[in-house]
Every structure is written in C-alpha cells, then in structure tokens.
Biopython code that builds the backbone (N, CA, C, O; Angstrom):
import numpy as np
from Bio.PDB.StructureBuilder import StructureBuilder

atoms = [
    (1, "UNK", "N", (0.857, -1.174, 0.000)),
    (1, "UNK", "CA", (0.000, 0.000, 0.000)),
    (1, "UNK", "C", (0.899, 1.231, 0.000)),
    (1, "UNK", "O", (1.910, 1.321, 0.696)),
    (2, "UNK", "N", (0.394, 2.306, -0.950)),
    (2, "UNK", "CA", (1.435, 3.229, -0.879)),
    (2, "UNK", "C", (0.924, 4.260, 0.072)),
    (2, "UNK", "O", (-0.221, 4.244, 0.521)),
    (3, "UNK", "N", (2.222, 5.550, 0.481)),
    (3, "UNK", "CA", (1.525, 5.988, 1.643)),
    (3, "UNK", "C", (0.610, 7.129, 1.450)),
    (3, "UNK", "O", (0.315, 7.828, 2.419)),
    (4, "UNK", "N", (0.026, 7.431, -0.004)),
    (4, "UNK", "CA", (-1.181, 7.966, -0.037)),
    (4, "UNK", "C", (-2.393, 7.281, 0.580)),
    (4, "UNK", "O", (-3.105, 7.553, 1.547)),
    (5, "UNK", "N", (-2.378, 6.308, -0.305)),
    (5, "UNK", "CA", (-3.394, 5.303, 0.177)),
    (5, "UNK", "C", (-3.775, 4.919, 1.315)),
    (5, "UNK", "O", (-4.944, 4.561, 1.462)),
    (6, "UNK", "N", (-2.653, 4.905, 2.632)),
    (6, "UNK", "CA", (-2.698, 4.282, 3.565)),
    (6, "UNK", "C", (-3.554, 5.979, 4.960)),
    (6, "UNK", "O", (-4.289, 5.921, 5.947)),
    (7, "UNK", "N", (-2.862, 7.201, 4.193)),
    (7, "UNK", "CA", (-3.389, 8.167, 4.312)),
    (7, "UNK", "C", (-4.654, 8.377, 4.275)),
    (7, "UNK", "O", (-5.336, 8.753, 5.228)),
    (8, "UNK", "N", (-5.127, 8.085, 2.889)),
    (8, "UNK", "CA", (-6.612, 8.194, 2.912)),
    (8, "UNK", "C", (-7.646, 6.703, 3.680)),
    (8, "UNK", "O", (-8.774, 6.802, 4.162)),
    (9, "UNK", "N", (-7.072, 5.840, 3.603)),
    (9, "UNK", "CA", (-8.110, 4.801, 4.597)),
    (9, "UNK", "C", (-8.029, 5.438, 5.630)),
    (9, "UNK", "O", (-8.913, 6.287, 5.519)),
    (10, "UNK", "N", (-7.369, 5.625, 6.884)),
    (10, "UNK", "CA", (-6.714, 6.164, 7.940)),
    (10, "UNK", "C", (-8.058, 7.559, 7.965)),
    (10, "UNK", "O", (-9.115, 7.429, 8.582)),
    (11, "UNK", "N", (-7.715, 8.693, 7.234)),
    (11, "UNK", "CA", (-9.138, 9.612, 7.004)),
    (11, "UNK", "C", (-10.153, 9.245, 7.050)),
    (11, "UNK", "O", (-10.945, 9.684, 7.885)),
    (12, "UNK", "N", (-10.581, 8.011, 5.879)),
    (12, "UNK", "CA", (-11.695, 7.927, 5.643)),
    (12, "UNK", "C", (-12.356, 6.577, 6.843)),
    (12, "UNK", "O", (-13.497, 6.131, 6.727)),
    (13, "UNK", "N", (-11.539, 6.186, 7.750)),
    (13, "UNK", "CA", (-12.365, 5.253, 8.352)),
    (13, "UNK", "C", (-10.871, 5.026, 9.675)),
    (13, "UNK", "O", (-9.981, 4.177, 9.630)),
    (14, "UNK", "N", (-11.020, 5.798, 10.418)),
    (14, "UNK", "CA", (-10.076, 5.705, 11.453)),
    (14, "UNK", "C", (-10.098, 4.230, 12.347)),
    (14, "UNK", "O", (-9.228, 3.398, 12.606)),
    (15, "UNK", "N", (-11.629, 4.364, 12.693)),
    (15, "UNK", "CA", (-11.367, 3.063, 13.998)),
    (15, "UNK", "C", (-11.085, 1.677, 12.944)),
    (15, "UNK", "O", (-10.205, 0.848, 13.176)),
    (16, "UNK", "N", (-12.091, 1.613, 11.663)),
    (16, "UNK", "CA", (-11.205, 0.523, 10.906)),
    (16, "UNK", "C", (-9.634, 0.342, 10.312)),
    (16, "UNK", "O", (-9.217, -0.773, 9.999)),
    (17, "UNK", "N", (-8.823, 1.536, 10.193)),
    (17, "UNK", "CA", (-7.242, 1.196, 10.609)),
    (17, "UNK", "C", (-6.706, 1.368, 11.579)),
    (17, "UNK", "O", (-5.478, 1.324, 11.664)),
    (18, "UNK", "N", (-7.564, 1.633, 12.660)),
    (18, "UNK", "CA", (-7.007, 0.968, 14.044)),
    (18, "UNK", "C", (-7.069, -0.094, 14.656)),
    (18, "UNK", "O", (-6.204, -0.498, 15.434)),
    (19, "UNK", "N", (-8.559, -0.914, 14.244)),
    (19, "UNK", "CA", (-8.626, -2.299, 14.454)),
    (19, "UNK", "C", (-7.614, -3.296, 13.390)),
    (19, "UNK", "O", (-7.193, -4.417, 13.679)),
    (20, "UNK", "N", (-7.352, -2.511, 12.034)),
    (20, "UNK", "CA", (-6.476, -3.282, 11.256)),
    (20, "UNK", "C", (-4.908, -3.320, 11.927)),
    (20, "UNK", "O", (-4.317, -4.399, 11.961)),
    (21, "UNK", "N", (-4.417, -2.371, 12.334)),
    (21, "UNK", "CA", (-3.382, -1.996, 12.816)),
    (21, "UNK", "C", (-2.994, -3.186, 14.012)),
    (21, "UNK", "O", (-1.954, -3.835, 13.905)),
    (22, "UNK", "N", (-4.005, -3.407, 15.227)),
    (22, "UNK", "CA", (-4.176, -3.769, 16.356)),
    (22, "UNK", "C", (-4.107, -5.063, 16.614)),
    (22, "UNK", "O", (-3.605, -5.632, 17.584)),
    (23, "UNK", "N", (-4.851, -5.657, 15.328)),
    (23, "UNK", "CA", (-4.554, -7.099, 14.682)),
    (23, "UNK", "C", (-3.380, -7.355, 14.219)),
    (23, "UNK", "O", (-2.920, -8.426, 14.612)),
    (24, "UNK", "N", (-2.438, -6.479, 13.208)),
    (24, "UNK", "CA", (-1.486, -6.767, 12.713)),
    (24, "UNK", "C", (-0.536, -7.471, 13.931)),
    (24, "UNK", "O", (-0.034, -8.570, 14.165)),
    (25, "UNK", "N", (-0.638, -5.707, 14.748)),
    (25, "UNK", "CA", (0.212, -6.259, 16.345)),
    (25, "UNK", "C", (-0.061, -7.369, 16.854)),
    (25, "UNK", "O", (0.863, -8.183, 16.853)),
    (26, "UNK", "N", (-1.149, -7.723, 17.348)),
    (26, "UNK", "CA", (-1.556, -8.666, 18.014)),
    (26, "UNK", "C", (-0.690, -10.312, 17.444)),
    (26, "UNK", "O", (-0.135, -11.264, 17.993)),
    (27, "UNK", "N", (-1.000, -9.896, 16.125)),
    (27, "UNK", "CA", (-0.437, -11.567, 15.047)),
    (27, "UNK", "C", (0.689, -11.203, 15.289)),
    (27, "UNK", "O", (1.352, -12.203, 15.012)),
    (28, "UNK", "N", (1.602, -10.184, 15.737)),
    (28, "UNK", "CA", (2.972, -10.197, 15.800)),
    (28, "UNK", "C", (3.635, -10.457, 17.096)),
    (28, "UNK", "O", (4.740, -10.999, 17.088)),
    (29, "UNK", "N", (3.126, -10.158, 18.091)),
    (29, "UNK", "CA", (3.026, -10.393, 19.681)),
    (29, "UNK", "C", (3.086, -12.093, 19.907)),
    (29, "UNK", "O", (3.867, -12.732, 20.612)),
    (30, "UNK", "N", (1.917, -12.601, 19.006)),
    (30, "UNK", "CA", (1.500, -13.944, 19.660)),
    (30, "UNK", "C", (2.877, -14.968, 18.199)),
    (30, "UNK", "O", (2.997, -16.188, 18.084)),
    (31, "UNK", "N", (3.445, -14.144, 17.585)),
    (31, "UNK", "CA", (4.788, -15.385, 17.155)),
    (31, "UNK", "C", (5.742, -16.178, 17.937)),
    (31, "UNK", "O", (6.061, -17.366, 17.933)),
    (32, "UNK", "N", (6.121, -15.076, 18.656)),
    (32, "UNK", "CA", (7.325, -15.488, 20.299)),
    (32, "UNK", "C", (6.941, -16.777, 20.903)),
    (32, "UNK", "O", (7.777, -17.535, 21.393)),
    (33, "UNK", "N", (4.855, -17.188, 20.847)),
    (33, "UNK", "CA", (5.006, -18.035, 21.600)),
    (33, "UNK", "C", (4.696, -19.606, 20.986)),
    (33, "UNK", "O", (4.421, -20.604, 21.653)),
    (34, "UNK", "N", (4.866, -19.469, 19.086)),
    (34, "UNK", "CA", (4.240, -20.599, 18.286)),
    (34, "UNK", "C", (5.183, -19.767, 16.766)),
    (34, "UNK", "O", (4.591, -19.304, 15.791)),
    (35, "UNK", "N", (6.724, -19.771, 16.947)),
    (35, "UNK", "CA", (6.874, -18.699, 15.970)),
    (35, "UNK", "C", (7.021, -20.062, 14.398)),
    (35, "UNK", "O", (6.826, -19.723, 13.231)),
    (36, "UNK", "N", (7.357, -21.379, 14.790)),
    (36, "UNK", "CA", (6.827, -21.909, 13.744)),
    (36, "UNK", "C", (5.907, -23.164, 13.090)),
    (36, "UNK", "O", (6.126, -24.193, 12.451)),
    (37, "UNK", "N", (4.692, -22.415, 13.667)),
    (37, "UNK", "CA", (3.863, -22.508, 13.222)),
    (37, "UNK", "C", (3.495, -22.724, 12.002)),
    (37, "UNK", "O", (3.085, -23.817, 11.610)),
    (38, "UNK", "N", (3.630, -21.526, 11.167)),
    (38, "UNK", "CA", (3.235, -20.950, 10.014)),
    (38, "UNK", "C", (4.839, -21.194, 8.933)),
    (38, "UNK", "O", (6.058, -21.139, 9.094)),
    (39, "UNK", "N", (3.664, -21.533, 7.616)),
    (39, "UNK", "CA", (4.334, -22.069, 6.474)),
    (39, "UNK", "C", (5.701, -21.374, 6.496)),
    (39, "UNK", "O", (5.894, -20.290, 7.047)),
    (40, "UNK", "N", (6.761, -22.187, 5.762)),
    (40, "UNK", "CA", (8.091, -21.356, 5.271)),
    (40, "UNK", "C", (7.849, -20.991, 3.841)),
    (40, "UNK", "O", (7.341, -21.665, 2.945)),
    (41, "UNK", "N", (8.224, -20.038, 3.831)),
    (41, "UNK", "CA", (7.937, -19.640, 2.269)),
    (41, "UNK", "C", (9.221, -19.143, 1.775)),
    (41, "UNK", "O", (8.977, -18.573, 0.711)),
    (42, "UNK", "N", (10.266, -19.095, 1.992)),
    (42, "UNK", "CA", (11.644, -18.748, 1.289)),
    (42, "UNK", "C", (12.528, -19.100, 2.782)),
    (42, "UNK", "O", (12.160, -19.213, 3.952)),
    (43, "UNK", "N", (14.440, -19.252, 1.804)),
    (43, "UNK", "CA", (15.214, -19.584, 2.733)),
    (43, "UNK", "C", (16.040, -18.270, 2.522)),
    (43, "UNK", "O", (15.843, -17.705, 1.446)),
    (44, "UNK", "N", (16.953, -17.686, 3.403)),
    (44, "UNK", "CA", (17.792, -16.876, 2.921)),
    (44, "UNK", "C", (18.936, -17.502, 2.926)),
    (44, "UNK", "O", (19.132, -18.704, 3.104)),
    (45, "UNK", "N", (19.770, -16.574, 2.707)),
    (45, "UNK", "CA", (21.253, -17.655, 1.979)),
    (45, "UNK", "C", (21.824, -18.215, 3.111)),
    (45, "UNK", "O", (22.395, -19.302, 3.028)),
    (46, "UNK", "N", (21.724, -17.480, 4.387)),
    (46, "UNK", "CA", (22.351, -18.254, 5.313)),
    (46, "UNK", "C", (21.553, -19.499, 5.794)),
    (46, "UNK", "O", (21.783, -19.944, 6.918)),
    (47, "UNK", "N", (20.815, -19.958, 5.154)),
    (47, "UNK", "CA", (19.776, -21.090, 5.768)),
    (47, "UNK", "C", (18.749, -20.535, 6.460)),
    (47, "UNK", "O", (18.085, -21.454, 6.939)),
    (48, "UNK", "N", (18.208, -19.267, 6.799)),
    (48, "UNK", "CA", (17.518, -18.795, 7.887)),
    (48, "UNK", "C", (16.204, -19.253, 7.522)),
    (48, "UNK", "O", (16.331, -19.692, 6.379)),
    (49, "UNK", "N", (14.641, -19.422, 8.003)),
    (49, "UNK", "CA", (13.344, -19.693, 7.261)),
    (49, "UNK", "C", (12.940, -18.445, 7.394)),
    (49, "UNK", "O", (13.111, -17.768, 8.408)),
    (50, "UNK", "N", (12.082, -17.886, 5.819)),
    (50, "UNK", "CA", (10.820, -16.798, 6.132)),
    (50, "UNK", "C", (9.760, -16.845, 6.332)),
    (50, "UNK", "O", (9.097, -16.155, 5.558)),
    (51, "UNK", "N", (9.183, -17.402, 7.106)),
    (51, "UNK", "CA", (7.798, -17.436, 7.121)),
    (51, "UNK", "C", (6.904, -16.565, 7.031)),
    (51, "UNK", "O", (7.263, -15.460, 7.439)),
    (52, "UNK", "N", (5.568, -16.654, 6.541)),
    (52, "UNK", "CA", (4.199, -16.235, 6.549)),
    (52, "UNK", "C", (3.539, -16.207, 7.813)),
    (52, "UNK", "O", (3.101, -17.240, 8.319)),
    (53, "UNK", "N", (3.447, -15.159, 8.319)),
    (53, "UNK", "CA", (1.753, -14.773, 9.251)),
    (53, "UNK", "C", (0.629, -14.492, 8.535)),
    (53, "UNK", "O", (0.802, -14.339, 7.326)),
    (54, "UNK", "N", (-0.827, -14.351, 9.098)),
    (54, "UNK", "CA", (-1.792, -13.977, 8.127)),
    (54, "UNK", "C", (-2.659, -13.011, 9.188)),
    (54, "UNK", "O", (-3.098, -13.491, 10.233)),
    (55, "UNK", "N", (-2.852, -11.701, 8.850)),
    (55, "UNK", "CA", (-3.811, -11.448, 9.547)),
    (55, "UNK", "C", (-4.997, -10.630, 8.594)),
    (55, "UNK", "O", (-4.623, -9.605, 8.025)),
    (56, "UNK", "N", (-5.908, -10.917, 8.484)),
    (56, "UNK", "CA", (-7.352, -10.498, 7.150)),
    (56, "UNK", "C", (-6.302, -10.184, 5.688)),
    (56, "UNK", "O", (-5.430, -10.947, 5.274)),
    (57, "UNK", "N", (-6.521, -9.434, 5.355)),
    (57, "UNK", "CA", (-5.784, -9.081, 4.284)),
    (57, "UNK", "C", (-4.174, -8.742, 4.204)),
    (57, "UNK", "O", (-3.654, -8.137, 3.266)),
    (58, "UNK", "N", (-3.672, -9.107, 5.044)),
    (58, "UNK", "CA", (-2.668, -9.096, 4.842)),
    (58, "UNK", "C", (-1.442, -10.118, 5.461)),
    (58, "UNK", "O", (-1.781, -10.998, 6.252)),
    (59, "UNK", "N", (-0.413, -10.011, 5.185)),
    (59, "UNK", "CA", (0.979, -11.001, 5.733)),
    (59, "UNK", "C", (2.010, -10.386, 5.803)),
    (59, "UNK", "O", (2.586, -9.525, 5.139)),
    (60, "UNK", "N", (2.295, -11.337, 7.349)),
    (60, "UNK", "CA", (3.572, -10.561, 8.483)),
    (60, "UNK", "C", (4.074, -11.481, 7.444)),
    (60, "UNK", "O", (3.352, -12.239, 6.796)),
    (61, "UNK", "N", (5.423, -11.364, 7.318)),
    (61, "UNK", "CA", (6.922, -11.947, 6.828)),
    (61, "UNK", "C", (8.035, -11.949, 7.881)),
    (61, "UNK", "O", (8.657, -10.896, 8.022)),
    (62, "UNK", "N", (8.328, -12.901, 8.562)),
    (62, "UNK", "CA", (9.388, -12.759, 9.606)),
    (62, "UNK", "C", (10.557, -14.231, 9.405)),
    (62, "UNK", "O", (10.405, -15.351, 8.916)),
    (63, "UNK", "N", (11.659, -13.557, 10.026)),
    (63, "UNK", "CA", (12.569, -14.744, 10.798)),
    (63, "UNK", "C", (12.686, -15.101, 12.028)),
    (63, "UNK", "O", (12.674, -14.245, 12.913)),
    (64, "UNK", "N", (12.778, -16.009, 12.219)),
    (64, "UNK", "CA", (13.011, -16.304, 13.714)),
    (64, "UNK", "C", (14.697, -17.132, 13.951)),
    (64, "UNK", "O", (15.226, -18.235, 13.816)),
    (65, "UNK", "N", (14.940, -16.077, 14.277)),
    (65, "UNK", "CA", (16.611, -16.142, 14.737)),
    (65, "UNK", "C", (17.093, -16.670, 16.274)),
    (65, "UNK", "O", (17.466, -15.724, 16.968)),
    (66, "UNK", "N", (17.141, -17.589, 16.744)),
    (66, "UNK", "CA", (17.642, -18.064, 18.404)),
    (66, "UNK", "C", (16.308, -17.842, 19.060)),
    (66, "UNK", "O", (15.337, -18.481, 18.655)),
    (67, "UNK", "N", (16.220, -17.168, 19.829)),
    (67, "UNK", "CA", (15.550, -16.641, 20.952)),
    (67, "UNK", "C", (14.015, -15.556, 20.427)),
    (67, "UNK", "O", (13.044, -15.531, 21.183)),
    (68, "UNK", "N", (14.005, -14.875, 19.318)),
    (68, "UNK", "CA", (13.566, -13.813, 18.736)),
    (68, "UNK", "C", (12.999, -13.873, 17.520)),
    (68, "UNK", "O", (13.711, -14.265, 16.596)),
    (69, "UNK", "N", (11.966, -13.598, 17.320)),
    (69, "UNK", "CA", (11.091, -13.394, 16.154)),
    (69, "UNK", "C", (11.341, -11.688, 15.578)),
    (69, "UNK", "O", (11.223, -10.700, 16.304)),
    (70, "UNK", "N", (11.667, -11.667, 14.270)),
    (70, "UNK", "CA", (11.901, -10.226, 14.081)),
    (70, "UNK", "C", (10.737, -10.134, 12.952)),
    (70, "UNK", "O", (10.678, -11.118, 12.215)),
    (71, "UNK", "N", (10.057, -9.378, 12.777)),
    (71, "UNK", "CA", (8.942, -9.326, 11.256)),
    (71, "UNK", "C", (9.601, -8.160, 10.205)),
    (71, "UNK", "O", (9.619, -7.026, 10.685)),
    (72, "UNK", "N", (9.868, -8.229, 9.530)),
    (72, "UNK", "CA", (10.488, -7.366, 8.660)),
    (72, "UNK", "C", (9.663, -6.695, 7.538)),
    (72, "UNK", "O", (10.026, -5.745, 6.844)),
    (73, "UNK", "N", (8.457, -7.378, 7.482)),
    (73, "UNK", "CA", (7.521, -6.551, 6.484)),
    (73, "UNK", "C", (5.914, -6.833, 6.538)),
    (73, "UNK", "O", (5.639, -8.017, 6.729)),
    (74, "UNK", "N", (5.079, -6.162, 6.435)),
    (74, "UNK", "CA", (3.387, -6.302, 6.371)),
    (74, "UNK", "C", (3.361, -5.925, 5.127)),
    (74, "UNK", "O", (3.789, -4.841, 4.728)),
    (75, "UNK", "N", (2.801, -6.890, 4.360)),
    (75, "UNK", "CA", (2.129, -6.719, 3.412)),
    (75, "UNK", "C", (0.599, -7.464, 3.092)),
    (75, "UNK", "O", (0.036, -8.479, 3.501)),
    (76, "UNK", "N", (0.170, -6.069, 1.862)),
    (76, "UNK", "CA", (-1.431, -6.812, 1.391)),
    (76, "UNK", "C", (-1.523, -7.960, 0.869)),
    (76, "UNK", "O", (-0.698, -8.277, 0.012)),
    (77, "UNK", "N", (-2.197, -8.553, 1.125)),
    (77, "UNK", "CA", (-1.991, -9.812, 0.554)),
    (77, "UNK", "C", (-2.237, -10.137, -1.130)),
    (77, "UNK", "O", (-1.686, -11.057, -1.735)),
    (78, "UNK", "N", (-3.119, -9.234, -1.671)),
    (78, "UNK", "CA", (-3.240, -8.998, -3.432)),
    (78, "UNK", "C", (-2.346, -8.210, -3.984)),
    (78, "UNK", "O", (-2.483, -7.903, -5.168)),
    (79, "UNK", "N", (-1.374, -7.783, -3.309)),
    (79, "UNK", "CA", (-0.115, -8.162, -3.806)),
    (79, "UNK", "C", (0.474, -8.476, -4.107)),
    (79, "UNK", "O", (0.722, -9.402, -3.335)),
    (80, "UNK", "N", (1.580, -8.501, -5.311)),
    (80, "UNK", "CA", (2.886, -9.591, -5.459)),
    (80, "UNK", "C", (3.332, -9.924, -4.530)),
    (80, "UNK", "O", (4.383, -9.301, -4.380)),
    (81, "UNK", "N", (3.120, -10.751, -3.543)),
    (81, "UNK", "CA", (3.611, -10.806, -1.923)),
    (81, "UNK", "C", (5.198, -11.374, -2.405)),
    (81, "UNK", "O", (6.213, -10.791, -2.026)),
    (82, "UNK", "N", (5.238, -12.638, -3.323)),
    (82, "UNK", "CA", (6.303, -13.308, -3.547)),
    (82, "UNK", "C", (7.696, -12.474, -4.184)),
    (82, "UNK", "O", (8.873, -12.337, -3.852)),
    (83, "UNK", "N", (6.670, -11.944, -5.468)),
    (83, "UNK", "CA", (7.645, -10.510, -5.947)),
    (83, "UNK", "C", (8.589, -9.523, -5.129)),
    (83, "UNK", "O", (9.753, -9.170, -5.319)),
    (84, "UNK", "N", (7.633, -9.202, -4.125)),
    (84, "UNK", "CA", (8.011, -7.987, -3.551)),
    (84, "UNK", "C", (8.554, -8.773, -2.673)),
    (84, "UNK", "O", (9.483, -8.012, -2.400)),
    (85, "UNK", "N", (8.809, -10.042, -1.735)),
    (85, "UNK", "CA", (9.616, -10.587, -0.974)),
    (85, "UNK", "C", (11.241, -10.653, -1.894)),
    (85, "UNK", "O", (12.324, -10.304, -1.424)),
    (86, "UNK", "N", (10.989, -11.215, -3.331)),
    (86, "UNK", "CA", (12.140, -11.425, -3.832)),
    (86, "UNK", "C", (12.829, -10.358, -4.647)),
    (86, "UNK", "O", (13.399, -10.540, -5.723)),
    (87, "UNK", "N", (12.665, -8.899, -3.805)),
    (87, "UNK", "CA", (13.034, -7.715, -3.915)),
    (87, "UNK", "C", (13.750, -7.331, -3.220)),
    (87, "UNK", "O", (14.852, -6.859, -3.498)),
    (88, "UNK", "N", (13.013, -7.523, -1.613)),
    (88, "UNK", "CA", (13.213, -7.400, -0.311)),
    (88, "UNK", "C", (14.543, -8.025, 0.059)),
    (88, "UNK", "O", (15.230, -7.471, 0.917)),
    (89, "UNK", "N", (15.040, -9.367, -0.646)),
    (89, "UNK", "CA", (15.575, -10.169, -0.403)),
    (89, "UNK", "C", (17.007, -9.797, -0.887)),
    (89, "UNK", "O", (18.118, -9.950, -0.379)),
    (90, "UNK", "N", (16.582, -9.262, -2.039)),
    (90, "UNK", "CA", (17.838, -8.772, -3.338)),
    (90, "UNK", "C", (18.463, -7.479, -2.789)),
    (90, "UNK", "O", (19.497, -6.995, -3.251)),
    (91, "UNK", "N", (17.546, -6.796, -1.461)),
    (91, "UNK", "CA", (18.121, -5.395, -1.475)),
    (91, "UNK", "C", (18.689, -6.001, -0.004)),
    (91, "UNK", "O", (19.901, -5.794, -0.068)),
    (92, "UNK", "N", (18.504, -6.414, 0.821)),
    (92, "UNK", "CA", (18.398, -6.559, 2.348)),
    (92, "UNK", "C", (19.232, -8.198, 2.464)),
    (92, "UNK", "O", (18.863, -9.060, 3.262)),
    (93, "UNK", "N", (20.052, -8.322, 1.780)),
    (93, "UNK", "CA", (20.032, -9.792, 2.041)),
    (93, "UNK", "C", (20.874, -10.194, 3.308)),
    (93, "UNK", "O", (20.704, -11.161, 4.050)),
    (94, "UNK", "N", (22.209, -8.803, 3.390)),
    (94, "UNK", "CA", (23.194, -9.409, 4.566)),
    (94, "UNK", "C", (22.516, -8.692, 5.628)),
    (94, "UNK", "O", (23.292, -8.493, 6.562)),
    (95, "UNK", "N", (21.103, -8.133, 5.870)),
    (95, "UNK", "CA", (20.773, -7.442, 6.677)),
    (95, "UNK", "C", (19.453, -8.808, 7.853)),
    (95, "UNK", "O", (19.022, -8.854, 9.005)),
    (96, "UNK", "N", (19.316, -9.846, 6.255)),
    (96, "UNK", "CA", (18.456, -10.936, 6.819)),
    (96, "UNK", "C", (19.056, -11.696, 7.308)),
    (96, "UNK", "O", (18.411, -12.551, 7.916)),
    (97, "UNK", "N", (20.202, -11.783, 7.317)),
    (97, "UNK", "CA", (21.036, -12.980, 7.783)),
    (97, "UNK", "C", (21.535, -12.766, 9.088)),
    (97, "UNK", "O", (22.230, -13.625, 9.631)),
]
sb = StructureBuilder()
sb.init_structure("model")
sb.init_model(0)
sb.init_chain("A")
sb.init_seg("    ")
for serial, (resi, resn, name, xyz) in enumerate(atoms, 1):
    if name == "N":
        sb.init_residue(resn, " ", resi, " ")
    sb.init_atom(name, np.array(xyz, "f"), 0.0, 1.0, " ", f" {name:<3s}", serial, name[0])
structure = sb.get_structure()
C-alpha cells in the first residue's frame, strides 16, 4: 500500500485502521510463543526460514533467529507478496542474515 493510500483509509475510516493496525500487532506479539507454526515460504542464503503470518488481508513476513522473532515486512496480501519478498531479499540480504 502506498503511503497515499494508507493516508486516505486512515481519514476515511479511522477506527477501521485501528482495528487493522491492532490485529497486525496482536499476530505479531502472539509469534514469540508458536513462531513456527506458520508455512516457510523462502530460505535466505544463510539457511535462515521466512515465514508467513496472516492477519485479514494481509501477511507478516518474519525470521526467527535463536531466541527472537523479528517481522520485517506487512504486506497486502493482493499483492505480489512473492515478488516484492524477492526484492526485499535482493536489497536486504546481509541485513536478513
């Protein structure tokens, strides 16, 4: 979502991107205690897993490194989710590892 867009939902319907928001958190809070759970969907080069969260329309993307779940991106889900991961990946790679 670009940040016009995210501007105008936010205007046009506050408590619904605050309940969207609240959820996102919430699905990100409750990884620490089930962080894999949820599908792997790419490896990074150091072997690390990325997994998928889901919360309504959209997906957390995280690693879980030792001790720590880090989420590195929310995205919409009618999105190129895969695309834009293997972007993410190409720009950020010694930053995922």
């Amino acid at each position: 979502m670009n940040p016009e867009a995210l501007v105008y939902s936010v205007e046009q319907s506050p408590t619904s991107s605050q309940r969207t928001v609240s959820g996102i958190l919430d699905v990100a809070d409750h990884l620490s205690s089930m962080p894999f759970r949820n599908r792997r969907i790419a490896t990074t080069s150091q072997g690390n897993s990325i997994r998928s969260a889901r919360y309504n329309n959209y997906r957390l993307l995280y690693l879980v490194e030792a001790e720590k779940v880090i989420v590195f991106a929310v995205l919409y889900s009618a999105s190129d989710v895969e695309g834009r991961l293997g972007r993410i990946l190409s720009k950020n790679s010694e930053q995922l590892d």
